[in-house]
N, CA, C and O of each residue as an XYZ file, in Angstrom:
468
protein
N      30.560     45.105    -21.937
C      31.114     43.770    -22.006
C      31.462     43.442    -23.453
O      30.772     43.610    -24.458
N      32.739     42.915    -23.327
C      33.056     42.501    -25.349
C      33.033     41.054    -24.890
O      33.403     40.355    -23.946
N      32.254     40.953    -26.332
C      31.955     39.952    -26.783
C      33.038     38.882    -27.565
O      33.167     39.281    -28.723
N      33.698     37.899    -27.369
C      34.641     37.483    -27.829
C      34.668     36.441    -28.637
O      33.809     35.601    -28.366
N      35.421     36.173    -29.628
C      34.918     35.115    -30.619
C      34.825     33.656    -30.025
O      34.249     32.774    -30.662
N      35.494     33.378    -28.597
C      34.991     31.923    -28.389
C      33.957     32.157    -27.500
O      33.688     31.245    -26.717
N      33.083     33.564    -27.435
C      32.031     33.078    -26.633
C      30.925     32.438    -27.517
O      30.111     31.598    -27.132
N      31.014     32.916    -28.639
C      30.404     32.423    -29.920
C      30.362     31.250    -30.107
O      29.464     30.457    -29.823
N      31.706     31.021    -30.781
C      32.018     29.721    -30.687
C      31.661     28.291    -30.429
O      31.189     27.427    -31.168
N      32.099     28.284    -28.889
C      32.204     27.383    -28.357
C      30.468     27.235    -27.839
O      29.928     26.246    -28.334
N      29.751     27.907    -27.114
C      28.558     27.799    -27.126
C      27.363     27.601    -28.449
O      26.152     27.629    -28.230
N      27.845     27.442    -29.555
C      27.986     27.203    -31.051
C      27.835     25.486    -31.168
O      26.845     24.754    -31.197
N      29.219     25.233    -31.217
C      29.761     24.188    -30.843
C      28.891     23.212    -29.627
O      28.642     22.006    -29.609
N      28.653     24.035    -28.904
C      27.902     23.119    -27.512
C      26.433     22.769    -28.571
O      26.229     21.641    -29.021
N      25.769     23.628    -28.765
C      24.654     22.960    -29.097
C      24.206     22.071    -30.200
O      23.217     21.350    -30.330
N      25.467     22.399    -31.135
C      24.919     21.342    -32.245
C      25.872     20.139    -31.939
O      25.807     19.198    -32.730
N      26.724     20.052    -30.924
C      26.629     18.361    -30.391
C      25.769     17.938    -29.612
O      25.407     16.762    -29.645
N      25.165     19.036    -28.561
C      24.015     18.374    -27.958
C      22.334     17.741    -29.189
O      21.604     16.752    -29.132
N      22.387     18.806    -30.017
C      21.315     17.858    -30.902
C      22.116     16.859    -31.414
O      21.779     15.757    -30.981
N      23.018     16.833    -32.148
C      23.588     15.553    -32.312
C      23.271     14.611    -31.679
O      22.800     13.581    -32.161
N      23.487     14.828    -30.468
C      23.032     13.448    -28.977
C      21.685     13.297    -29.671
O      21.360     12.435    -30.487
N      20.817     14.511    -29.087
C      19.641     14.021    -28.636
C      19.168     13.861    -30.393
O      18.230     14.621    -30.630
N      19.571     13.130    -31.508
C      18.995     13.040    -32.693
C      19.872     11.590    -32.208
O      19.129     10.630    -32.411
N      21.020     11.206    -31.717
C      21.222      9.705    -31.852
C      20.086      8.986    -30.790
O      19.584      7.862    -30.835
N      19.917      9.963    -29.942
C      18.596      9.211    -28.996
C      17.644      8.887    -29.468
O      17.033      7.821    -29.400
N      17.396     10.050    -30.129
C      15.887      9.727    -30.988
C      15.586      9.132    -32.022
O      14.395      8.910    -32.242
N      16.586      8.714    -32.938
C      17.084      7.613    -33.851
C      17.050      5.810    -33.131
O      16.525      4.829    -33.656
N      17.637      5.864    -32.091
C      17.686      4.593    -31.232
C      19.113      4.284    -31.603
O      19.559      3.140    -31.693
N      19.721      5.269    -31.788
C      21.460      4.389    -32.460
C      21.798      4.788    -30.856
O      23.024      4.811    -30.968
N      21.653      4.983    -30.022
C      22.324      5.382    -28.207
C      21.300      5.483    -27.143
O      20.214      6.056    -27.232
N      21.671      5.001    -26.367
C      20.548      5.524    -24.782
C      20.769      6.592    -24.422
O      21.909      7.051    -24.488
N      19.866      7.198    -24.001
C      20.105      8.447    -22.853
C      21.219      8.071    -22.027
O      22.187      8.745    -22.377
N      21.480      7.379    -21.188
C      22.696      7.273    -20.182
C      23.498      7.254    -20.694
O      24.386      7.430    -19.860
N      23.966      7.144    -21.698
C      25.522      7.282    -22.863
C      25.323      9.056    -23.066
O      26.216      9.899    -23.160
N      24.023      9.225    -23.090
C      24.659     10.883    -23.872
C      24.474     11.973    -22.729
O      24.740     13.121    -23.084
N      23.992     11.772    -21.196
C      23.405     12.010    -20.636
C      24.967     13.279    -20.363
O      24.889     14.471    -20.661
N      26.303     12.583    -19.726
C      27.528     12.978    -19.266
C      28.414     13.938    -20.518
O      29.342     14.735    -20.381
N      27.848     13.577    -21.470
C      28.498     14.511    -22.589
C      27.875     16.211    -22.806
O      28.411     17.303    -22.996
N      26.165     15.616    -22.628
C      25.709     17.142    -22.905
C      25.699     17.788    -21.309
O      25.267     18.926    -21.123
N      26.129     17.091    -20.374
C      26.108     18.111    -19.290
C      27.555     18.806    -18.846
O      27.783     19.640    -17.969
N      28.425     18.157    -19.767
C      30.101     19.151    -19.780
C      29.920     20.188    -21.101
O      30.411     21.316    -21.148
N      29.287     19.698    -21.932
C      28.767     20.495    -23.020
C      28.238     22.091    -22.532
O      28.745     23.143    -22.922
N      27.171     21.963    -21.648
C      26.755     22.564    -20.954
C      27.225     23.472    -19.929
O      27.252     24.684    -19.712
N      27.599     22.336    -19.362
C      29.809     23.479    -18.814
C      29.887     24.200    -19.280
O      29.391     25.311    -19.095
N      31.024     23.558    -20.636
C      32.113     24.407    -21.095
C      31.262     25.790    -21.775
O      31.870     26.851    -21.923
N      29.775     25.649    -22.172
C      29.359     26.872    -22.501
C      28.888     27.868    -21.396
O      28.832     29.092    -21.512
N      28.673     27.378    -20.680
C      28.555     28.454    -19.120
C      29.897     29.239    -19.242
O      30.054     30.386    -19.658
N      30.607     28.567    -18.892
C      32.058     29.012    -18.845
C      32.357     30.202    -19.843
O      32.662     31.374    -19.622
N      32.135     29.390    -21.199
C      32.792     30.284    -22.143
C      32.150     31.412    -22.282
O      32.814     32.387    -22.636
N      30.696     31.569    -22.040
C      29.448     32.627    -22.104
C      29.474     33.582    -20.557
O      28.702     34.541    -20.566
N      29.984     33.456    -19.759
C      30.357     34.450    -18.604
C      31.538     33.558    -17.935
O      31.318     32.893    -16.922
N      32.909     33.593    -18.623
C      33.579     33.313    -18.150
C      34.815     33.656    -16.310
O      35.559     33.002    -15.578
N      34.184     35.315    -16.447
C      34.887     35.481    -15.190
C      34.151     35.289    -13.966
O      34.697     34.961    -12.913
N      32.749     35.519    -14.116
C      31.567     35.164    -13.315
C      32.181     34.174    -12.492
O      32.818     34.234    -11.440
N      31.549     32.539    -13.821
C      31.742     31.200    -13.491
C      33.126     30.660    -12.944
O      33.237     29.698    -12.183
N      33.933     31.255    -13.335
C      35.562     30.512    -12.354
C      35.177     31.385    -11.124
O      35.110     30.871    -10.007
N      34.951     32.563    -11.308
C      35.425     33.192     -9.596
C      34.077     32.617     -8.633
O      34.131     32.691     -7.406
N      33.064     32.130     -9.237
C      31.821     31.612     -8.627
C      32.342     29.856     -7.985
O      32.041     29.204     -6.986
N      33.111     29.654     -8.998
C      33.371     28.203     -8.734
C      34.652     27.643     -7.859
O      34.933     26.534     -7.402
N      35.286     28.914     -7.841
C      36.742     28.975     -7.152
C      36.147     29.433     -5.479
O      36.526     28.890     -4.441
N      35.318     30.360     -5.561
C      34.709     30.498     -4.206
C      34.077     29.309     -3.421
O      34.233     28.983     -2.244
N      33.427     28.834     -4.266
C      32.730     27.927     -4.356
C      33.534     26.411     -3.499
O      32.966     25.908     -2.530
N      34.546     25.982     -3.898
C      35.574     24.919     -3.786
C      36.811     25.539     -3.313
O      37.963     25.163     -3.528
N      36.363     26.641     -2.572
C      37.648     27.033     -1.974
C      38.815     27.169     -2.104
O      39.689     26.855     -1.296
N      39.008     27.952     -3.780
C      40.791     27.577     -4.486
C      40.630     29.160     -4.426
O      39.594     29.803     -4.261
N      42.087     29.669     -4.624
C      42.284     30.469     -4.140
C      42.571     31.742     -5.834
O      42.364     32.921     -6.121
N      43.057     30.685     -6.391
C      42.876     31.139     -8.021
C      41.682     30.241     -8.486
O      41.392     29.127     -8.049
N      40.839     31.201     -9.793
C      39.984     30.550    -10.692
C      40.207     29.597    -11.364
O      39.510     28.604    -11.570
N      41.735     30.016    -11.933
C      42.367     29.124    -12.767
C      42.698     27.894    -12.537
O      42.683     26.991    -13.373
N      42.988     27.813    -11.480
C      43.043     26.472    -10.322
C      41.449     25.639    -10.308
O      41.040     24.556    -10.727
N      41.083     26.353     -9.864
C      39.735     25.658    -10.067
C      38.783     24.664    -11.175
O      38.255     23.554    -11.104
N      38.919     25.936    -12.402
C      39.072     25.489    -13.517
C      39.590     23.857    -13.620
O      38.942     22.812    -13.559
N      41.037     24.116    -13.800
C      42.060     22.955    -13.914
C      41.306     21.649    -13.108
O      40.842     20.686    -13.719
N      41.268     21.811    -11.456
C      41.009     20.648    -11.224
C      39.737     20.031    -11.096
O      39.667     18.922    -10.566
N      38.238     20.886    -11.713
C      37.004     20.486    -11.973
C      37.688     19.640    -13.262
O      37.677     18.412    -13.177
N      38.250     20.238    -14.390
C      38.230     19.321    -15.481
C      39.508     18.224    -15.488
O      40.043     17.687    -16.457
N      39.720     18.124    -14.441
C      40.716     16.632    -13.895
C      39.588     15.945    -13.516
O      39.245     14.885    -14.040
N      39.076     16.423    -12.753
C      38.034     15.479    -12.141
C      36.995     15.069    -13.309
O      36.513     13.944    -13.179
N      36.655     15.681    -14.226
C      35.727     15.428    -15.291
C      36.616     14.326    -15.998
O      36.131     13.205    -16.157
N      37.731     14.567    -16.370
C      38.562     13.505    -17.089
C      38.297     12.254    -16.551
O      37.758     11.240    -16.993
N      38.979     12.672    -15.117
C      38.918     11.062    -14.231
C      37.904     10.278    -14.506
O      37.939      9.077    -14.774
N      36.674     11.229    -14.410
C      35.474      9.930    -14.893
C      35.132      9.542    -15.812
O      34.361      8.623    -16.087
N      35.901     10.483    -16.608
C      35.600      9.774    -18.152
C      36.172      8.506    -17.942
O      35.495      7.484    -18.053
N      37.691      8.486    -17.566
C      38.728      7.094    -17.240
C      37.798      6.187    -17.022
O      37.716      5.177    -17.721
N      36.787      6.506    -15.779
C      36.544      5.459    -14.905
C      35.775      4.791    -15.732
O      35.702      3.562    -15.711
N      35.000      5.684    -16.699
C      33.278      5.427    -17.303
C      34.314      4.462    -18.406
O      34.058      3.262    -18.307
N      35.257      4.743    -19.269
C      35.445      3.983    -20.257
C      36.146      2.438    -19.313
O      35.157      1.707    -19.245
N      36.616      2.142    -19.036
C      37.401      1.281    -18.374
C      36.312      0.401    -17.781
O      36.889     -0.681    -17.674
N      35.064      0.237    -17.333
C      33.989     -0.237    -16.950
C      33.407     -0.357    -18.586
O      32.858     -1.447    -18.745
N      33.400      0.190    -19.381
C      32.858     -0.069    -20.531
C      34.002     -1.396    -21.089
O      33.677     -2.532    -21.437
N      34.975     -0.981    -21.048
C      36.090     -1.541    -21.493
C      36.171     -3.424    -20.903
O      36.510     -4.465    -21.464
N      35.647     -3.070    -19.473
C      35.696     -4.587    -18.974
C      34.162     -5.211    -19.148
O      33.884     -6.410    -19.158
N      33.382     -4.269    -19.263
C      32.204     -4.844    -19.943
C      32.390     -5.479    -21.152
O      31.818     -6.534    -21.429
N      33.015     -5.009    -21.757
C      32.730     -5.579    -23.433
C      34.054     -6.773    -23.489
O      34.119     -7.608    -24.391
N      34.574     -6.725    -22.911
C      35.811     -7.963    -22.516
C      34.949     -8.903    -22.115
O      34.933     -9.861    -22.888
N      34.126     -9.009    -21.075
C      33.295    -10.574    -20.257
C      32.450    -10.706    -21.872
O      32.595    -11.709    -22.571
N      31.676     -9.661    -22.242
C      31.126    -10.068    -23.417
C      31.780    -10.989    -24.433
O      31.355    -12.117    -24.682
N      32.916    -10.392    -25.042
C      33.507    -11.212    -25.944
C      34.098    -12.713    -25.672
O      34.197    -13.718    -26.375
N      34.444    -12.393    -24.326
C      35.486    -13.880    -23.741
C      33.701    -15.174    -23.685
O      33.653    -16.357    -24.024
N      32.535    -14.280    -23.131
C      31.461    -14.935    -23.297
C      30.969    -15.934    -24.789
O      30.663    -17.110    -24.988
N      31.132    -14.489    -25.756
C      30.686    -14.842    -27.120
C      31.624    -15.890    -27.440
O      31.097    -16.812    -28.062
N      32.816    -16.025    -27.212
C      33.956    -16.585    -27.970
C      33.723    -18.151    -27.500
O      34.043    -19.088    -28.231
N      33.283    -18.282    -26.533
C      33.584    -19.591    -25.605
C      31.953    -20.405    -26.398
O      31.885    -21.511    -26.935
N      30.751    -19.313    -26.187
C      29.779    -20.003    -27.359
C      30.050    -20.199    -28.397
O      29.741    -21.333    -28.765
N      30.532    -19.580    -29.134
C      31.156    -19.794    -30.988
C      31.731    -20.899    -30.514
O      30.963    -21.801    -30.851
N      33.106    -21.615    -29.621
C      33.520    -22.207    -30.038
C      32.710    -23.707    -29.185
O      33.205    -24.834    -29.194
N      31.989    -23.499    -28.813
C      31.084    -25.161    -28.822
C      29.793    -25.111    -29.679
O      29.007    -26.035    -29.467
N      29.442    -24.204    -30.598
C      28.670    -24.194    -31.467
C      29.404    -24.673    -32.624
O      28.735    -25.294    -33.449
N      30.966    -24.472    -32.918
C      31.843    -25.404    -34.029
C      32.171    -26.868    -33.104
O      32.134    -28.030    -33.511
N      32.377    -26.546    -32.240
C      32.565    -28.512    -31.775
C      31.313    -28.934    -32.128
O      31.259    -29.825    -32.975
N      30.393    -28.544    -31.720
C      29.113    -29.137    -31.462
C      29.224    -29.797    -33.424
O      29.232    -30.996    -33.703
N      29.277    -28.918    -34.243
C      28.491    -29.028    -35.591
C      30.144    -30.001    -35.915
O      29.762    -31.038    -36.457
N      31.597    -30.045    -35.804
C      32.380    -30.932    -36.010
C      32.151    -32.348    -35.445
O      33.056    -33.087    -35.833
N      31.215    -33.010    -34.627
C      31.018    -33.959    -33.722
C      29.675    -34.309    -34.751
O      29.279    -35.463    -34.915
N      29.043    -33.106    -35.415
C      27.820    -33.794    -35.790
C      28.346    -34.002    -37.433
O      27.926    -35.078    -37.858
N      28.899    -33.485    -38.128
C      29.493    -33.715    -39.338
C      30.478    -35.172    -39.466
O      30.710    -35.874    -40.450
N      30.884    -35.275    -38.199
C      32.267    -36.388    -38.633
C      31.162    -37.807    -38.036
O      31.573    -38.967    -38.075
């Protein structure tokens, strides 16, 4: 078996973002449920890259595609998609937040203009 420079690599790559995570966890700058979806594609893409013909023809059998390559492709559509979904729920989260914050700020200045005048 040859060994190829992105098996290196990229499984390289996988682990010193996964400590990354788990050092923002352990810092308190992130929750586990924020880093939880990153180190488990992390984790993926190094399966993959570390027995790559294995894992597609395992996963293509697997999901019934008829090419690996296919397979491939539409596991990481589907990984995308949820990224979509995950930011866009973040996205309308932090929208009610602000429209929240904004509406307190602004009767905390009426409030103190009513008590000044």
């Amino acid at each position: 078996m040859n060994i190829r420079t992105f098996q290196i690599i990229v499984p390289l790559l996988s682990v010193i973002f996964i400590l990354w995570q788990l050092w923002r966890v352990y810092n308190f700058k992130t929750k586990w449920k924020s880093v939880w979806p990153g180190a488990l594609f992390a984790v993926f893409i190094s399966i993959i890259a570390l027995f790559p013909d294995a894992t597609t023809n395992w996963l293509a059998k697997t999901l019934d595609f008829k090419s690996n390559v296919n397979a491939i492709i539409f596991v990481l559509i589907g990984f995308l998609f949820a990224a979509v979904i995950i930011l866009y729920d973040l996205y309308k989260r932090q929208q009610k937040t602000i429209t929240k914050l904004t509406i307190e700020l602004s009767l905390l200045m009426a409030d103190k203009d009513d008590v000044d005048s």
